[in-house]
N, C-alpha and C positions, 0 to 999 in steps of 0.2 A: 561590728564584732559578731562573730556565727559563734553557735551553738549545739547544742543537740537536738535535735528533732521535737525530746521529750519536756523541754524545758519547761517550767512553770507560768501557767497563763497569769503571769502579771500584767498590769495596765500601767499605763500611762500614768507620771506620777506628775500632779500637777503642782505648782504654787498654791498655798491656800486663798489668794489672791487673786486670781487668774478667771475671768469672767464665764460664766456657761458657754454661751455663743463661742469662744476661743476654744475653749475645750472642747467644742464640737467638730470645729475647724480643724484643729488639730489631728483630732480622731479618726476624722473624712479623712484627711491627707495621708495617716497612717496605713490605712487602708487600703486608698486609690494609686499616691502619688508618693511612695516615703521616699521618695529621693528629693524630697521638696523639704522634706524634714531636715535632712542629712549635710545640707547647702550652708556654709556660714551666714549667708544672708539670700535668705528663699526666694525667688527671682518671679516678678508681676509677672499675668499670664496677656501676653501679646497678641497684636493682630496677626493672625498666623495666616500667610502667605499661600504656604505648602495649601491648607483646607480652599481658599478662595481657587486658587491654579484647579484644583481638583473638583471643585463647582464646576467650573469656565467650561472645562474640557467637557464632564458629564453633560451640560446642554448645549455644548457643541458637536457631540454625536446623536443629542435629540434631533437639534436644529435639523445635521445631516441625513437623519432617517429618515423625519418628515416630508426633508424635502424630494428624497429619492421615490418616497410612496406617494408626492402628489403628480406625476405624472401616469401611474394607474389609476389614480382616482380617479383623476380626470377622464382618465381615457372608458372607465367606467360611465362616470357621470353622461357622456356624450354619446356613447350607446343604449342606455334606458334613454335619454329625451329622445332617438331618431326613432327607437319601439314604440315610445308611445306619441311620438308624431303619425307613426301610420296608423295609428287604430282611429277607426270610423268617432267624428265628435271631437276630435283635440285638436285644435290649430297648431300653428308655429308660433305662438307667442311661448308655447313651454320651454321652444328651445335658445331663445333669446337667452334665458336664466342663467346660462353657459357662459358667457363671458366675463357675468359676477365670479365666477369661481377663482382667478386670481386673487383675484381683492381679498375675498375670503381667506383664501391662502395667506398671501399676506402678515393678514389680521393675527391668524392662529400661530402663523409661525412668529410675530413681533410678541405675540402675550406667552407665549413658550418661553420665548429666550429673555424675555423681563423677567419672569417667575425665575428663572434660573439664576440669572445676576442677582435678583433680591435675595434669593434663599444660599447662596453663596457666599453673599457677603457678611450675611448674618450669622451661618456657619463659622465665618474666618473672623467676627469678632468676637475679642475675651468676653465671656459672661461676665455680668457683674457680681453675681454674689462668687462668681472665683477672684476676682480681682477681690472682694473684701475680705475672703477667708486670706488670701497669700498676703493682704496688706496685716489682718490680726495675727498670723505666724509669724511675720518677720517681726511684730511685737511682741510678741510673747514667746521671744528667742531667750534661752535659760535658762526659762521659769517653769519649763519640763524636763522630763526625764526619762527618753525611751527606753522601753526593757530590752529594744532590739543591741542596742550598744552597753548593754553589762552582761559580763562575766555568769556563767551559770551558776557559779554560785550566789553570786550578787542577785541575780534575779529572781532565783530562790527562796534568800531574805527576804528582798521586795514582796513577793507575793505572800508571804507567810505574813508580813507586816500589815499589808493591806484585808487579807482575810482575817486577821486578827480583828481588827478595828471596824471591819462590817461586822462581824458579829455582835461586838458590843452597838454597835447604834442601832441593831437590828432587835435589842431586846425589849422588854416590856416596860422592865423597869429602869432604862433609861428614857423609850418615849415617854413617859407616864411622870418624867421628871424626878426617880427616887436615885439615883447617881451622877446628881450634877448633870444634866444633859448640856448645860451652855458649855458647861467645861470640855466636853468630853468631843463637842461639834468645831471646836478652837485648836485644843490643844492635841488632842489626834488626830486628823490631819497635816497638823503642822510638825506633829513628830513623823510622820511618813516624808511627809516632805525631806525633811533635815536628813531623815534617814537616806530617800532615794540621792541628795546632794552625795552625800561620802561615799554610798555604794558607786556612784558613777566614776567622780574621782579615784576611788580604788580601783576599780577596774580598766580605766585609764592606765594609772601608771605596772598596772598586772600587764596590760597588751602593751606596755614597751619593753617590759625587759626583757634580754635574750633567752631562749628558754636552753641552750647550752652556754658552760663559760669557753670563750675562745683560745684560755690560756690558766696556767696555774695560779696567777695573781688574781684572776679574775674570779674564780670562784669564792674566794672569802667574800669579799663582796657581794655576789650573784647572794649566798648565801644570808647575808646579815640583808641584803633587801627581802629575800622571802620572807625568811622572818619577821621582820616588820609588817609587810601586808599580812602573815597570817597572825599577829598580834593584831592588829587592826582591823579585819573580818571578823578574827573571836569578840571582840569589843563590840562590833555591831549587832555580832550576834545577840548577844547579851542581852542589847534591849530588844530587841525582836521576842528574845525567849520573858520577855518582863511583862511584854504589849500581850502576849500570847495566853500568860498568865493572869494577866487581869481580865484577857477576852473567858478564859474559862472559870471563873471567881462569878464576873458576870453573869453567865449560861449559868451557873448554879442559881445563883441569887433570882433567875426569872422564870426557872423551872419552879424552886421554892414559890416565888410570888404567883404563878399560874394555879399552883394546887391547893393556896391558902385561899383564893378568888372562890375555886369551886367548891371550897369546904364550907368557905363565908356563908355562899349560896345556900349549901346544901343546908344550912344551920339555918337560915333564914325561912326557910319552906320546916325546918325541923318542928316547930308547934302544930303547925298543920296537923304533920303526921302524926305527931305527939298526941292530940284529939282525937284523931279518927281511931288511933289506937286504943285508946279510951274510952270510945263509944263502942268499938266494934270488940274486941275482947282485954279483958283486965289481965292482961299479962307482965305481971313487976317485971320478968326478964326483959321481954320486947320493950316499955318503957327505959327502963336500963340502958340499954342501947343508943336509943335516940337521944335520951338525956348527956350519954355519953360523947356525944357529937361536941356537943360545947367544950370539953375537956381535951378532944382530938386539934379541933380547932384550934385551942390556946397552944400547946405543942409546936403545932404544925407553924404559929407564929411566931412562937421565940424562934425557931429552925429558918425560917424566912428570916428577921432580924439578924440572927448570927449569918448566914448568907450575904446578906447586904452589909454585912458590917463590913465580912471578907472582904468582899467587892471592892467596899469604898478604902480598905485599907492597903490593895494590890491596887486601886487609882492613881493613891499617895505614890506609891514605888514607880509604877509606870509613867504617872506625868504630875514629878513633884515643882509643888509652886518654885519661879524665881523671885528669888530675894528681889527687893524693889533697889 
């Protein structure tokens, strides 16, 4: 399914299930080869014939050059030994060496044309880690969901989806453990998931219908289907705008917790300066102040608590427990 140009950089929506290694495979193939993706069943990568033929030939025009430059060679070689036959001091045994040079020949032309067989053949066979990504693709057939085959709008959602829920794993106070982080590594992802499932389906049965009616019967029809997929987008919507909302409930809740950290701090060094203040001049104000820190700090915590309460109260909404 095409697109616009400007569509939304969604990714690949995996199973929550689906091993790194595959997802990597995957991701390669997205990349290099998406018509491998696109295949009902992604098809082993072969001894490819075409690459070896095209070996053969390449050191079949070495072979051919070689052999055309060994008769200058030669004919060189045999003019330096008759030069340096006549200079005063050389005998004729320099020029015996001359008949080696076949053999030589030979030699260089049989290790040429080995080197070219070997590296041909090994060109013309399937590597192995592509034989194991196209053998983990053709398992981990359904349990993705390319952005390349949904609807702009659906892709859309997708991305909004998936940016939603990096943000919240991305905050403090879910690393740090104060918003359920097991729940939140489980069950969001698995709502993108579920999510990217329906998006595709819907965008499926969006690219079958006719985008005119053929005839006056036809449109009530044409009609009461769009409607349904655009009750069904607005549906999806929905939780996207939930995931979105709890991703920003979150960013409050760790903005909060980041500034009650360096308040903590700041309170913590607060005696120090409280001291030196003390030593250095007796000012009730300036005391005031630094005393006032403790006071800011208790504030700034309730404001953090009420934050994280939000959070955890938009967590409920966005991924409420299933009954058992």
């Amino acid at each position: 399914m095409t697109g616009r140009p400007d569509r939304a950089p969604a990714e690949i929506a995996f199973a929550p299930d689906v091993p790194a290694g595959v997802r990597r495979a995957v991701e390669h193939a997205a990349r290099t080869r998406p018509q491998v993706l696109k295949a009902a069943e992604p098809p082993l990568p072969t001894f490819d014939r075409n690459a070896l033929a095209r070996g053969l030939r390449a050191t079949g025009f070495l072979a051919v050059g070689v052999t055309v430059l060994a008769p200058v060679s030669y004919g060189i070689l045999i003019a330096t030994q008759r030069h340096a036959a006549q200079l005063p001091g050389v005998g004729t045994g320099h020029t015996t060496s001359a008949g080696g040079f076949g053999v030589g020949f030979l030699c260089v032309l049989g290790a040429l044309a080995a080197a070219g067989v070997v590296l041909s053949w090994r060109a013309a066979r399937p590597n192995a880690q592509e034989v194991a990504d196209a053998k983990a693709i053709g398992a981990a057939a359904g349990r993705y969901v390319l952005p390349g085959g949904l609807s702009d709008e659906a892709v859309e959602l997708l991305y909004r989806a998936q940016r939603a829920t990096a943000r919240v794993l991305a905050t403090a106070v879910h690393c740090d453990g104060l918003l359920d982080d097991q729940r939140n590594q489980v069950v969001l992802p698995a709502q993108v998931w579920e999510l990217a499932q329906h998006l595709a389906e819907h965008s499926d049965l969006a690219g079958r219908q006719p985008e005119q009616a053929a005839g006056g019967r036809v449109v009530p029809l044409l009609k009461a289907h769009r409607a349904a997929l655009a009750a069904s987008l607005a549906g999806l919507e929905r939780r996207v705008t939930v995931l979105e909302d709890y991703a920003e409930q979150a960013v409050l809740a760790d903005r909060r917790y980041v500034e009650l950290q360096q308040v903590e701090q700041l309170e913590r060094s607060g005696a120090g300066v409280l001291d030196l203040l003390a030593r250095t001049a007796a000012d009730d104000l300036a005391v005031a102040e630094v005393e006032g820190m403790t006071v800011q700090a208790a504030v700034l915590a309730e404001a953090f608590t009420t934050a994280l309460q939000q959070a955890k109260d938009a967590a409920v909404v966005a991924m409420p427990a299933k009954s058992a």
